[in-house]
N, C-alpha and C positions, 0 to 999 in steps of 0.2 A: 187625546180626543178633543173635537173641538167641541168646547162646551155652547156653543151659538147655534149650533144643525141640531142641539138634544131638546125636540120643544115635546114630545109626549116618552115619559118610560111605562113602563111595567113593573112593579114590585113586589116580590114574593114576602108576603106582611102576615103574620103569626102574632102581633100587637107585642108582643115581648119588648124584651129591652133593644136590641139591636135595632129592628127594622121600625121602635117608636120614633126614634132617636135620628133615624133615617130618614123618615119623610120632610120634620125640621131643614135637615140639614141639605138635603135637596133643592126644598124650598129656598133656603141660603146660597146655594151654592151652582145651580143649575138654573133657576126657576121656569121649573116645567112643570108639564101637567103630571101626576102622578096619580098612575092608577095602582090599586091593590089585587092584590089576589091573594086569598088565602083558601088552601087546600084541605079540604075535609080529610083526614086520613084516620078520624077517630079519636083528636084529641081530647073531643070534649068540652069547644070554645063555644060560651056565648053570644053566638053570634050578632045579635044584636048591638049587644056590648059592643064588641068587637068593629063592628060597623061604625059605629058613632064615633069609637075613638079614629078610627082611622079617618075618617072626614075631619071630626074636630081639630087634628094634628095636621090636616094638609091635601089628602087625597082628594082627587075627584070623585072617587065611587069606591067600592070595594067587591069584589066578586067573591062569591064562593062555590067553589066548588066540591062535590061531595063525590071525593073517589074512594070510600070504604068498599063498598062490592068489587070496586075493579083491583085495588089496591090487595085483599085479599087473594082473590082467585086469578089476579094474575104475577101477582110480585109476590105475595107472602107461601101462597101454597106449592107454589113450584122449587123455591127453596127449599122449604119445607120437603118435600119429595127426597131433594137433592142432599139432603140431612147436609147442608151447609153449616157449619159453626166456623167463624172467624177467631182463630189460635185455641179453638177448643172451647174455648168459653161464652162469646160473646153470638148472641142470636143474630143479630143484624138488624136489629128495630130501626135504626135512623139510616141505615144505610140503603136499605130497598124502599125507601119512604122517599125519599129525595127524585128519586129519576120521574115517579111521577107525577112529581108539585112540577117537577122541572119541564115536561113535558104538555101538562095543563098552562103553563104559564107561556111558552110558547105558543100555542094554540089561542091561547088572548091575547098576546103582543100584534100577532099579524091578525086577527080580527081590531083590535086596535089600531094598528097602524102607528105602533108604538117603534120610536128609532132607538129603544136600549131597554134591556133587563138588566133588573137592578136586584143584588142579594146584598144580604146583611151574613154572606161568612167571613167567618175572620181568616188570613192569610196564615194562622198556624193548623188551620184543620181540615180535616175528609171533605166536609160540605161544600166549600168551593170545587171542589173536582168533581163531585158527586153533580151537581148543578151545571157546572158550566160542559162537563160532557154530555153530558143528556141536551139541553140546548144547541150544541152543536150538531147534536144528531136529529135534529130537527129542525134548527133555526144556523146552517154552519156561517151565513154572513151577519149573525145579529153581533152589535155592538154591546158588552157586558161592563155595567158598572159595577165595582167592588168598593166601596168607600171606607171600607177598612184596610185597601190598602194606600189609599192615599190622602186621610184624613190627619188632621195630627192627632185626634183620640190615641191613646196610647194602651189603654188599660180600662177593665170593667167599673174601676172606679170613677176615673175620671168621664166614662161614659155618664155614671147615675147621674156626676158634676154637670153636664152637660143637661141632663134632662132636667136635674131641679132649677136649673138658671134660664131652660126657657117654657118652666108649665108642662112640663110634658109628663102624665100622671105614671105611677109605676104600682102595680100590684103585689111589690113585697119590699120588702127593709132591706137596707144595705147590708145587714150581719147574716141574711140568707136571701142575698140571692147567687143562689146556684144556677150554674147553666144547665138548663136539662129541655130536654127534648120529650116530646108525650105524642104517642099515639096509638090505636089498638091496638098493637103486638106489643109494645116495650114503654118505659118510665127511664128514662137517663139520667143522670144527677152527675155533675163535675162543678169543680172548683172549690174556693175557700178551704177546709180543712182536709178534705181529699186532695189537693194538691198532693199533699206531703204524703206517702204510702208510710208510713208510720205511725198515722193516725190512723185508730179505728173507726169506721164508720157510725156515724149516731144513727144507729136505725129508727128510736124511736123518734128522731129528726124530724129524717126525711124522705119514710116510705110512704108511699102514698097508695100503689096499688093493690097492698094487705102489711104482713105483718110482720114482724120476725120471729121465725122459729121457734123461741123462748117464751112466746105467744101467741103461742097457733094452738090450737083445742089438743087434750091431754088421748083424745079418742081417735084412733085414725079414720080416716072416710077412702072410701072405695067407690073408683071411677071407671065404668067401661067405656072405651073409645071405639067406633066401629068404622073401619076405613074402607076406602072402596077404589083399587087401581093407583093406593098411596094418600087418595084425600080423605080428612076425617069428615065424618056425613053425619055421625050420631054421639050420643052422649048419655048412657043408662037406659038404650034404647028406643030413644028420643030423638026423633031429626031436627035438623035446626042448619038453617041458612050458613051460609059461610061467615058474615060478617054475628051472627048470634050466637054461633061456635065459642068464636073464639072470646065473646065478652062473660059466655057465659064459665067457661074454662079459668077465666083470669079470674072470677068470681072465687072460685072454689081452689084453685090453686095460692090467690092472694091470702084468705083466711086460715090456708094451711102452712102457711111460711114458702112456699114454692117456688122459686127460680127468681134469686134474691141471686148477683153475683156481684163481684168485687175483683175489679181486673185493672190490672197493670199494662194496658195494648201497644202496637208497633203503629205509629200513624202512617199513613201514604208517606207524607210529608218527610218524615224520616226520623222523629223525636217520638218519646212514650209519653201516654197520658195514661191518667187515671181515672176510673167509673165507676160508680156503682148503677147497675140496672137492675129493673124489675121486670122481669118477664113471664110472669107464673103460666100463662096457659100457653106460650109457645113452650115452655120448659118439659111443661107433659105432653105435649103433641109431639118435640123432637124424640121425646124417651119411645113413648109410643107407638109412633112411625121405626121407630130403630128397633125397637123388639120383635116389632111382626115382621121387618125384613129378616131377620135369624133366623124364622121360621119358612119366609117364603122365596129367600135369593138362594142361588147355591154358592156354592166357594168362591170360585172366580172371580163370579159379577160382583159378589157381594164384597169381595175385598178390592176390584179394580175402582166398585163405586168407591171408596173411601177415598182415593187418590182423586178421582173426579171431584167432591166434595169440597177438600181440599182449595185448589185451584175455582171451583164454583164461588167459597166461599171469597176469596181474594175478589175475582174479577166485581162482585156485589161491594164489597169494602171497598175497593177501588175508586166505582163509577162507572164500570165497564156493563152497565146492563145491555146498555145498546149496543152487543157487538154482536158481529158474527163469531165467534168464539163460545160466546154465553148464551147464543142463542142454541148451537151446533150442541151444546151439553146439557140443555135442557132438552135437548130429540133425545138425547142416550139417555136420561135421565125418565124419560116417560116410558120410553120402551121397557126398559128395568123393571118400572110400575105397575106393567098388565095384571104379576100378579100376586101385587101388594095388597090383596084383601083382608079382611077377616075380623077380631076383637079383640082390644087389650085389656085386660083389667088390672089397674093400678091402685096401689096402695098410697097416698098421703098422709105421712106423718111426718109432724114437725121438721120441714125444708126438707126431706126426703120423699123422691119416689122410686120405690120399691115395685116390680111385678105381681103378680097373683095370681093371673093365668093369661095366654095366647093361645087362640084358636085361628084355623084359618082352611078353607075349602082346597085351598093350593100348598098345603103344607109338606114340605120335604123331608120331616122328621118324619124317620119308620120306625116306632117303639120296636118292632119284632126284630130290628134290624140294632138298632141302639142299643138292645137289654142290656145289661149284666147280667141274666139269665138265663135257662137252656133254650136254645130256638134252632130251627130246623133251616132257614135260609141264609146263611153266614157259613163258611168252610174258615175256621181260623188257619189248617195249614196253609190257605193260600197267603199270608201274611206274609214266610217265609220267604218266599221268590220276590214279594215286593220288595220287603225291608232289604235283601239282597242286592240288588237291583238299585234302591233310593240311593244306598250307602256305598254303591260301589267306587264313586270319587273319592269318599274319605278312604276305603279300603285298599285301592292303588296306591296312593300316595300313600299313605301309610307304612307298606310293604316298601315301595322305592326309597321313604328315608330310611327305612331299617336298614335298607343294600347300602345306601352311603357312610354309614357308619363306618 
């Protein structure tokens, strides 16, 4: 890339360590103009703050933008539908959060007239893919700087080395800083002692959005969630906005030890990392949403979804949101949904949630049909001709090895 044509970029800027570190080095290395953009997804940055430093380190300005609402109801909740879990465990907090920085950040480079977007991922993880496909699918001729893959920084250390040799302030000590990712669905935390999966996690560390288990109230608390077509709407009877939803959900699932995990994952890339995330109120929303389909999918749908799900959650973990693919499985995924309605009431105690009751106006369970009791619209001889009939592959074969004996 010829560094002489790059006189404005764009920078996807979070103030963290990477993209501080970045402007510097920019500034060193390109000297161009450098605008910021950092994307509201609910992390909870001071903005202000946030503003000043990024001028004081270099930029021209810094934008923000606030995609909480859109970010929700149109990344989080359709997952969410999709009961997408990445290897079962992992929600997908950083993973559905990126296409839309990445897409806002497009949408300011060409109002900018910027010749390159610039990320601070590092060349071992999701984020780069996550970012530069989404950009592609909106910006396919932009020129993309990665300066982590062609800087000589080598490591998060000599990074801090870096910042403390030229001024550039940092918001935590070198014995923690973890790399973690925040925003209203999810808390990520990696590196230093979680490298090593043989170390336990220090919860009283490094949880930030509640507590652990062993310190969650000795009382359980009981939560109704009320859904409408797969989206949750209510909370103990209470409406509440989709982005107040789910802050108010992380409230009450943080304080109960709730959707604390510790996972060993498969990266794109093709190597495992290790995590610990906190996700309490996507945690009961997946439970949730997964109960009241038992009660309102039938057999089929209800296990073809799982396979969809599956594959949903890859193409999200990927960077695949922009495709036609993930688009085509969120249609079968809504249709499924019509009639996702009804109530859950969940039990939280200490990192567990437990059931208590599912209601729903669409419900397929027929107690008179279910009993263990005497009931009048059931013939159980008809079983016979099934079971017959199911088993009659094994029962051929069966009979024909006896004849080769």
């Amino acid at each position: 890339m010829d560094k002489d044509k790059i006189k404005k970029v764009v920078l996807a800027y979070s103030g963290g360590l990477d993209t501080s570190v970045i402007i510097t080095w920019l500034k060193e290395n390109y000297n161009c103009e450098i605008v910021a953009v950092s994307g509201d997804v609910g992390q909870g940055d001071d903005y202000e703050v946030l503003k000043e430093k990024a001028i004081k380190t270099g930029a021209s300005k810094l934008y923000i933008a606030d995609l909480k609402e859109e970010f929700v109801e149109e990344y989080i909740f359709p997952t969410l539908k999709a009961g997408a879990v990445y290897e079962n465990k992992y929600f997908l907090g950083t993973s559905f959060a990126r296409p839309i920085i990445a897409k806002k950040i497009v949408e300011i480079a060409k109002a900018e007239g910027a010749d390159a977007i610039v990320h601070g991922c590092t060349g071992k993880g999701n984020d780069q893919v996550r970012f530069e496909l989404a950009i592609k699918a909106y910006a396919p001729n932009m020129k993309i700087i990665a300066p982590w893959r062609i800087w000589d920084i080598k490591s998060r250390d000599e990074e801090i080395d870096y910042a403390e040799a030229h001024n550039i302030p940092l918001s935590f000590t070198r014995e923690e800083s973890y790399s973690r990712d925040k925003n209203i669905w999810h808390l990520s935390h990696e590196g230093l002692d979680l490298e090593n999966p043989a170390n336990e996690p220090q919860f009283d560390k490094i949880l930030q959005l509640g507590v652990s288990p062993e310190k969650a109230p000795d009382v359980p608390e009981y939560v109704t969630i009320s859904f409408e077509k797969g989206i949750p709407t209510k909370i103990n009877g209470v409406e509440y906005k989709p982005v107040d939803l789910i802050l108010k959900l992380n409230e009450l699932g943080g304080k109960n030890g709730v959707g604390i995990v510790d996972l060993v994952e498969n990266r794109l890339v093709g190597m495992k990392s290790r995590g610990v995330y906190e996700t309490p109120g996507g945690a009961i929303l997946y439970y949730a949403h997964s109960a009241l389909e038992t009660l309102c999918l039938d057999r089929d749908t209800q296990h073809y979804k799982h396979l969809v799900a599956q594959k949903f959650s890859e193409l999200v973990y990927y960077g695949q949101w922009y495709t036609p693919l993930r688009e085509a499985l969120t249609a079968f995924v809504d249709e499924t949904q019509k009639t996702v309605t009804g109530e859950v009431k969940v039990k939280l105690y200490k990192g567990n949630i437990i059931t208590a009751s599912i209601t729903s106006p669409y419900s397929l369970y027929d107690e008179e049909i279910a009993t263990f009791g005497e009931d009048n619209v059931y013939d159980q001889k008809d079983s016979q001709g099934f079971v017959n009939l199911f088993g009659l592959p094994i029962t051929v074969k069966a009979m024909l090895d006896e004849k080769r004996k």
